[in-house]
N, C-alpha and C positions, 0 to 999 in steps of 0.2 A: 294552536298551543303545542308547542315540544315540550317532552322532557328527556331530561341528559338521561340517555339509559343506567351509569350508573348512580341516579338518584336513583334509580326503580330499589336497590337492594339495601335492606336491612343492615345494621351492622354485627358481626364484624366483616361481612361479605363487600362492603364498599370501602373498608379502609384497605382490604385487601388488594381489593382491584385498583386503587389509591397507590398501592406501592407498584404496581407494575412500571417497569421502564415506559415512556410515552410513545417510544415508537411499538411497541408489544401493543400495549393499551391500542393503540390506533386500528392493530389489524383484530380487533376482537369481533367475532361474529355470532357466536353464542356463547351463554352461560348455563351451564348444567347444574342444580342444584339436586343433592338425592338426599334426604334426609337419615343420618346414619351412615352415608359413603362420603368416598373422596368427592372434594370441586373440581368439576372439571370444567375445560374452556376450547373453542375451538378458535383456532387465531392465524390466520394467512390458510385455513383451510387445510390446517392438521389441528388435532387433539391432545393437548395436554391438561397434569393434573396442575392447579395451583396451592402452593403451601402458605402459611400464615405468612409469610412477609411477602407473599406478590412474585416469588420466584416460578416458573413454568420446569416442571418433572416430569418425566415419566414413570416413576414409582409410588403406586399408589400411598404406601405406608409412608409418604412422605408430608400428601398433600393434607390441608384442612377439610377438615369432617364436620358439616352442619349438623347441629343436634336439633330436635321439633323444635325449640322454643325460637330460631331462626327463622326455620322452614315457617310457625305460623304468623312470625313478623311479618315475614314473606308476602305471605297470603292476606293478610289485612290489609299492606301495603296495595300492595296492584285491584286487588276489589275493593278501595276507597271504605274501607271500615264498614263494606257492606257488600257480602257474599250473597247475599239471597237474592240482587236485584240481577244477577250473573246469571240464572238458572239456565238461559238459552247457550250459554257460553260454555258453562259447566257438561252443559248435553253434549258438544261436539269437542269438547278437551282444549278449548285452547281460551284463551282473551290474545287481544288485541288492544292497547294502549295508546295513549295521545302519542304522536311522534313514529307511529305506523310502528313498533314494536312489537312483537307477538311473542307470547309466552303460551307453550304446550305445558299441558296438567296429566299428572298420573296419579292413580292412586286407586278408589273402591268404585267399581260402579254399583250403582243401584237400576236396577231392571222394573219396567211395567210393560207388560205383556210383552216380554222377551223383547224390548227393546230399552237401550239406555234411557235411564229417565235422568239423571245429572251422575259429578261424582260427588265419591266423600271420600275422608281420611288422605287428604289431596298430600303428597308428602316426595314428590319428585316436579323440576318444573326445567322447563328447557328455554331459556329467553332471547331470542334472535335479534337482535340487532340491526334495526334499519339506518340504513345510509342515504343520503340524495348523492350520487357522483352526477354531475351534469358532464353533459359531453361523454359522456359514454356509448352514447349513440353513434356517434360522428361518422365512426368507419361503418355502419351498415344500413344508414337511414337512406343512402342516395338511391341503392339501390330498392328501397322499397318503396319507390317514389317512380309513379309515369308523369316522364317532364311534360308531355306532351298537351295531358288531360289535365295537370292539376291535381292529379289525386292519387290517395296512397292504395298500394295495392292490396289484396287481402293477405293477410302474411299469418304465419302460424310457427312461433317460436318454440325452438324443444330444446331440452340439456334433463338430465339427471338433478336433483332437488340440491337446493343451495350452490348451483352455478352462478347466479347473479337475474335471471329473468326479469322476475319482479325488476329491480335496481335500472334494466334497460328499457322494462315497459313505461316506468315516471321520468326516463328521459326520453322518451319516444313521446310521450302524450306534451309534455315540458316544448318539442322542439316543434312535434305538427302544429301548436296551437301557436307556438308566439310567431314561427313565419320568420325567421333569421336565417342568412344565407347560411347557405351551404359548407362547410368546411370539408371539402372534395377532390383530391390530384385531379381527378379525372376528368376531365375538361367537357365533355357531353353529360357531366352532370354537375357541374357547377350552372349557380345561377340563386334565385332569391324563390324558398316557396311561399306556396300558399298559406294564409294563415287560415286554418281551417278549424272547426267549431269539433272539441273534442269529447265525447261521453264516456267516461273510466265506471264501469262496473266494478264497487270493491267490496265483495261480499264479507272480508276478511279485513278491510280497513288496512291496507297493508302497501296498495299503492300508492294512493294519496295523504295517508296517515291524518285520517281528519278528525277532529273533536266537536262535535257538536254539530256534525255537521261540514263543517268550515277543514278543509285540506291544509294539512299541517307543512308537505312539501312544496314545493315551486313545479304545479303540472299543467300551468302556463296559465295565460291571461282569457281564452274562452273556451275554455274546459268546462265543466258538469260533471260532478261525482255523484254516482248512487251509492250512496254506502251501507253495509252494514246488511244490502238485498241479496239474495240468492242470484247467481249468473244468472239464469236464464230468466225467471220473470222479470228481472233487472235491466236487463236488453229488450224485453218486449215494451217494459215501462221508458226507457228511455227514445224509444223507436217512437213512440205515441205520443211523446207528451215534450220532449228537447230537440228532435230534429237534427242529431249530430249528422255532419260527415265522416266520420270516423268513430268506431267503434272499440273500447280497448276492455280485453278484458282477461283476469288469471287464472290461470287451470281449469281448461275445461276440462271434461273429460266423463261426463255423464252422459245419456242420452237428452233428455232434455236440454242441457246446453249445447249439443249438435245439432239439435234444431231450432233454436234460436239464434245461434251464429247462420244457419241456412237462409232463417226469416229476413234476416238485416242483409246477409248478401241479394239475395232477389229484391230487397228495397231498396236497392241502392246505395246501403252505406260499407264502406270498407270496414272492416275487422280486422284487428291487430288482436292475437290472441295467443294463450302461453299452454304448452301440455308437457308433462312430465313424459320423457323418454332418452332413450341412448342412439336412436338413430331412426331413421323413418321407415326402419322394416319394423321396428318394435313396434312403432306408430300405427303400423298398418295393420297392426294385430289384435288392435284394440277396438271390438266390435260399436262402442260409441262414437269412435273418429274416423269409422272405414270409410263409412259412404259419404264423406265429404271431402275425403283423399283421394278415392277411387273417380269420383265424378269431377275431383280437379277443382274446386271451390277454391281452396286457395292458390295463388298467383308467385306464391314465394315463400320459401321455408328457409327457417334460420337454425342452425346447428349451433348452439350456443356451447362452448369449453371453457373454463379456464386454465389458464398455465400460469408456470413463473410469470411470466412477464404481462400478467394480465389479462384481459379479456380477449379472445378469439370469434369469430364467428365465419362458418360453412353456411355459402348459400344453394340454395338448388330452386329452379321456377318449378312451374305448377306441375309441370312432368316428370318431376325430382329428376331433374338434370343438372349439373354440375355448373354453377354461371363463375364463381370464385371465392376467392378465402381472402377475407377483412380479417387484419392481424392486430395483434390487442398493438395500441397505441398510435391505431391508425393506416396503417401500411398496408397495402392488398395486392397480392402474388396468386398469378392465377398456378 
């Protein structure tokens, strides 16, 4: 089940986003609601406010100002006329939605023993906007690919938050599973892969956007989503009990998910895996990913940018050495 992200919004926040020009609307990636402030939007990957007719400002005292009785349409709206059944949701500030959309939540927390127990007085929401782009992959899937073996390398994806990852991991998992040639200049890696048996860990319901269960985007024909699980016992579950060859999973970055991505590379199966950073010294600084970067676990790192022109990707093999630069729309200049 999808649903059109702007059904998720109350009105008058949908008629709003209704009058935007269609190409605007197109690049829309998140919706900022703050109950009492300007709407803001973030759209091609800048920030503006939007005013009552759907025009994009920069001045705040221009834009529309949600008052509560929006903000709790809001809120009844995405927790289906039932807040209470959210409490796990509410504890870590976000929902997650049919159609893999996530909405971050602000507002009161409530504390048991110095830890978050949910919130309340919820009155600011941030709603991200997911996309399927297929072929998104194209320029950097051949390279994570050993033609030789048949199987994908272990790869560990990094960019700064809201570069696109996610977006590349549901084409990554989309492209290992159905097994469709290659879309490749480079002639030592053309050819037809493997159709290989894929396990998506989606703790956050975000790469496969499933309801119920059942994945809402196209992440291929032998795929297996765990949803809704914690990374790391979610890899250990799907290690025991699905038998992927490939292993995909978002943000790691705790100790525990560093050892479970360890678990699955010594069993065999390949890891495709996403972590928040600006470059692989940052990476390196981060005591839950050292000693998997230090001992060379993975086989291939993607530097994930975006530009004008779309998507970029910097790769380096397992010794963070420089192999080449896949340029958005396909094109690779070493």
């Amino acid at each position: 089940m999808k649903v059109k992200w702007r059904d998720l919004f109350p009105e008058p926040i949908r008629t709003i986003l209704g009058r935007m020009p269609p190409a605007q609307l197109d690049q829309v990636e998140e919706v900022r609601i703050r109950e009492g402030r300007p709407l803001e939007i973030n759209a091609g990957n800048t920030y503006h406010f939007l005013t009552a007719e759907g025009l994009m400002t920069g001045k705040p005292e221009e834009a529309y100002i949600p008052q509560k009785e929006v903000t709790h349409r809001l809120l009844d709206l995405i927790s289906n006329h039932s807040l209470y059944t959210l409490e796990e949701e509410l504890r870590k500030g976000f929902i997650t939605i049919p159609g893999g959309h996530r909405i971050g939540l602000a507002g009161r927390t409530v504390l048991s023993g110095g830890r978050v127990e949910y919130l309340r007085d919820i009155n600011g929401f941030n709603v991200r906007v997911a996309r399927e782009v297929e072929g998104i992959a194209d320029p950097v899937l051949p390279y994570l690919l050993d033609m030789n073996s048949g199987q994908v390398l272990h790869t560990l994806i990094l960019s700064p938050p809201q570069q696109g990852k996610t977006t590349l991991l549901r084409d990554l998992a989309r492209q290992i599973s159905s097994g469709t040639k290659l879309a490749s200049g480079n002639e030592m890696r053309q050819g037809i892969r493997p159709r290989l048996k894929v396990g998506i860990v989606d703790e956050r319901s975000e790469i496969a956007g499933s309801y119920k269960g059942v994945p809402g985007f196209d992440v291929g024909p032998r795929t297996d989503v765990m949803d809704g699980c914690p990374k790391a016992e979610g890899m250990m579950m799907m290690l025991r009990s699905m038998s992927p060859d490939v292993l995909i999973v978002d943000e790691i970055g705790r100790p525990e998910d560093a050892e479970a991505v360890m678990e699955a590379l010594h069993a065999g199966v390949s890891v495709i895996a996403t972590a928040h950073g600006r470059d692989l010294a940052e990476l390196s600084a981060r005591p839950a990913l050292r000693t998997l970067i230090t001992e060379q676990m993975f086989q291939r790192y993607v530097l994930l940018q975006r530009t004008s022109r779309g998507m970029s990707f910097k790769l380096a093999d397992g010794k963070m050495r420089g192999m080449q630069h896949a340029g958005a729309g396909g094109e690779a200049f070493g």
